[in-house]
N, C-alpha and C positions, 0 to 999 in steps of 0.2 A: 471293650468290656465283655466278659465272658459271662455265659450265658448264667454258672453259676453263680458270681458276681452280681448281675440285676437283679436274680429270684431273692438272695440276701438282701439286697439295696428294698425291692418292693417290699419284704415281711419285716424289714425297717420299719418302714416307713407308716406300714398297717399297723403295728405293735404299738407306734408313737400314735398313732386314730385311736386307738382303744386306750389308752394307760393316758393320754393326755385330752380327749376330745378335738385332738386339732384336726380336721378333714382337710385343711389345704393343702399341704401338698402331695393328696392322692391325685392320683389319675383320674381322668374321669371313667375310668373300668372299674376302677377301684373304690370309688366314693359311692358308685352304681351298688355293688356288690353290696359295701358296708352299710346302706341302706338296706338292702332289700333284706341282708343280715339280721340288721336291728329289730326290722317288722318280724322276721320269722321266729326270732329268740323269743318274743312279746305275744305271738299269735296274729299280731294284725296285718289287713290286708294294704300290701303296699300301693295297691291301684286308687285306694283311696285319700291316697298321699295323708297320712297321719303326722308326718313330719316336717320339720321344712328348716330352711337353713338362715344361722346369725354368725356375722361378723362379730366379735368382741375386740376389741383394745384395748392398752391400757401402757403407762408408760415405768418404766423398770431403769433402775442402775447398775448397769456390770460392766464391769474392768474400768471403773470411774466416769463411766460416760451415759448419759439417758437417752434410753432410747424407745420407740413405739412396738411393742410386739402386739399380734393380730394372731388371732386364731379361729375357724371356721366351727362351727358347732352344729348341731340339731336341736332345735327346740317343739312343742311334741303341740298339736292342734286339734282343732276339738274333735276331731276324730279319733285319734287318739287315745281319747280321755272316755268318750264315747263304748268306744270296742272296749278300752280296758275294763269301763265296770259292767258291760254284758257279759267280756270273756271271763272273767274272776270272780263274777254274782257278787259285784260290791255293791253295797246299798246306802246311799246319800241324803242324811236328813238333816236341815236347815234347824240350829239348837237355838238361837239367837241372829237378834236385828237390834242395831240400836248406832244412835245418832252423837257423834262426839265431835262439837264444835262443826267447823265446816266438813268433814266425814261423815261417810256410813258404812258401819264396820258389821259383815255379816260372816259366823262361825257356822263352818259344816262339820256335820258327824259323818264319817265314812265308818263302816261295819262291812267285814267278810263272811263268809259261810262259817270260818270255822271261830268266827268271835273275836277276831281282830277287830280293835278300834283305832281312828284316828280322827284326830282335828287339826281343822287349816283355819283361815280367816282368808275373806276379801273384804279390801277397802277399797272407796273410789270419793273423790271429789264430788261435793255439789253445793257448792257457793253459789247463787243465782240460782240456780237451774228452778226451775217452774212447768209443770205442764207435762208434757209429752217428755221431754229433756231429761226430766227429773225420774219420771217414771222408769224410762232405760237406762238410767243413771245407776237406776236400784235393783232395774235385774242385771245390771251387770257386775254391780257388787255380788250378788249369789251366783251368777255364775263362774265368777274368777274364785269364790270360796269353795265350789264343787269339784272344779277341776284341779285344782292344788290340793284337795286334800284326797281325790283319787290317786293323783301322781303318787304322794306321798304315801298313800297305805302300800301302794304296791312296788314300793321300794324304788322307788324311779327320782336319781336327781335332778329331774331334767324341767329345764324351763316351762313354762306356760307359755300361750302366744297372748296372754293377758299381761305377763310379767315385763315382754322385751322391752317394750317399748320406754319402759322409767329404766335401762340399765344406762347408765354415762357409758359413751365411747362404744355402741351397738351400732349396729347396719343390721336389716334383714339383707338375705343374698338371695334370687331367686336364681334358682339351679334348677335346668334339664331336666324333669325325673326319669324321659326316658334313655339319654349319654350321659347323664352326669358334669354336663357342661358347664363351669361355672360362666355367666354372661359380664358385662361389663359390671361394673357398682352400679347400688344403686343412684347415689349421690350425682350419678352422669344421666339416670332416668328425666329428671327434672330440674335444672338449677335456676336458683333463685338469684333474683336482682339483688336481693338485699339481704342481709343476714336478720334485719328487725321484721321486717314484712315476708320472708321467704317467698315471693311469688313467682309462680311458675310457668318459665316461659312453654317450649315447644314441645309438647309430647311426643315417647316415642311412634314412628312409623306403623301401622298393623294393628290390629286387636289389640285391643288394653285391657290385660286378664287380671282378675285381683290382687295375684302376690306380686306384681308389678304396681299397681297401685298400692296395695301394705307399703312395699319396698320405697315408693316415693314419698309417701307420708313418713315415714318411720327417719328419712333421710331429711325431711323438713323440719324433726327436733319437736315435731307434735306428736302424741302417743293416740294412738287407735280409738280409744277412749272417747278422747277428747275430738278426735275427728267424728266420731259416731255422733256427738251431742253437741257441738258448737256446729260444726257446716251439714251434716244430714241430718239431725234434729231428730233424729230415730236410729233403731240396731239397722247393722249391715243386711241383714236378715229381709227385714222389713223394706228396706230401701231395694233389693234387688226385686222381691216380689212386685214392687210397684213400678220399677222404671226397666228393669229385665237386665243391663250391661251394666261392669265395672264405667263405663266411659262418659256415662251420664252423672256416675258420681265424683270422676275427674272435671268436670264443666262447671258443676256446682262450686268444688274446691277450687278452681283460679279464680272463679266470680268473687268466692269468700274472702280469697287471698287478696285481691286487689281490691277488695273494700276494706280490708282490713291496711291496708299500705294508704289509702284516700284518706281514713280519717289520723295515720301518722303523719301525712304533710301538712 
């Protein structure tokens, strides 16, 4: 293949990242770039990893036959959301709180300098919850209402890392931020005995860093959410200040998981 032949083949391939969102089949040079791309178009700092990456599928009929297509995306975390209303002086105030059936649905105002408005909502579960559960139950409803309606003032389609986790047919992917390496699935981080109990047998080897834990959770069909307030009974937040490592909150999680699989037999 000639040399001008690949440089075509790559701004293919780039052209198809930007006009479709699909990162997979860049390169890891090229997925590298298109991050670092993204942060600088937006102003933010890529060292702070503001982004991070999801698998979508979803199943399609063509030429009469069904099949699985999978596309790699970026979805945007709270640093993200963070830098964007310091770098753009957007200012976020909670208009409404209010409780509907088992939900609690919280409305944000976002306002820019020059008087742009917008509004989002967060909703979250809280059937049972009581206590401690309940209470970060409820800042996580205003927090998922803050960062979706910053995304959205600032014209950005882009996922929340509040959102992924309810999409059917999602994977987080945890990618290299400094080669662009995509690593195995997550689905091979932890497999489950069972598909009712999901428990998890043998972690991987090495440091167990958060979005390797996101990535296992996300892969066991539980939403972050839910991991936060049924097995850590508090925000991630909270849970790190107090026990310091992702790894301590993976111990917790098979202990839950294999209680939770005892009282299905």
């Amino acid at each position: 293949m000639t040399t001008l032949a690949t440089n075509e083949e790559r701004n293919r391939l780039v052209e198809h990242a930007v006009i479709e969102g699909d990162l997979s089949n860049l390169t890891p040079e090229q997925r590298l770039a298109y991050y670092s791309k993204v942060c600088e178009s937006l102003g933010l700092n890529p060292y702070t990893k503001p982004f991070a990456y999801l698998k979508l599928s979803h199943r399609e009929q063509q030429d009469g036959q069904w099949r699985t297509v999978t596309k790699l995306v970026l979805y945007a975390l709270r640093d993200a959301t963070d830098q964007l209303r310091s770098i753009r002086l957007i200012s976020v105030v909670i208009t409404s709180r209010e409780q509907t059936d088992d939900l609690y649905i919280v409305t944000a105002k976002a306002t820019t300098i020059d008087g742009r408005t917008d509004e989002s909502i967060g909703v979250v579960p809280i059937a049972g919850l009581k206590g401690e559960a309940l209470a970060n139950a409820l800042m996580k409803g205003e927090t998922k209402a803050k960062r979706r309606v910053t995304l959205s003032i600032s014209g950005l389609g882009w996922l929340d890392e509040t959102e992924v986790t309810s999409i059917p047919g999602s994977e987080t992917v945890v990618v290299d931020v400094a080669t662009g390496e995509l690593p195995p699935t997550a689905s091979s981080l932890l497999q489950p005995r069972s598909a009712a109990a999901q428990v998890a047998t043998t972690p991987p080897k090495g440091p167990y860093t958060e979005e390797q834990l996101r990535a296992a959770v996300a892969a066991s069909s539980m939403s972050w959410d839910q991991f936060e307030i049924q097995v850590l009974g508090t925000s991630w937040d909270t849970w790190i200040k107090r026990h310091g490592t992702p790894s301590a909150a993976l111990t917790r999680w098979e202990g839950w998981q294999l209680n939770q699989k005892a009282k299905e037999a």
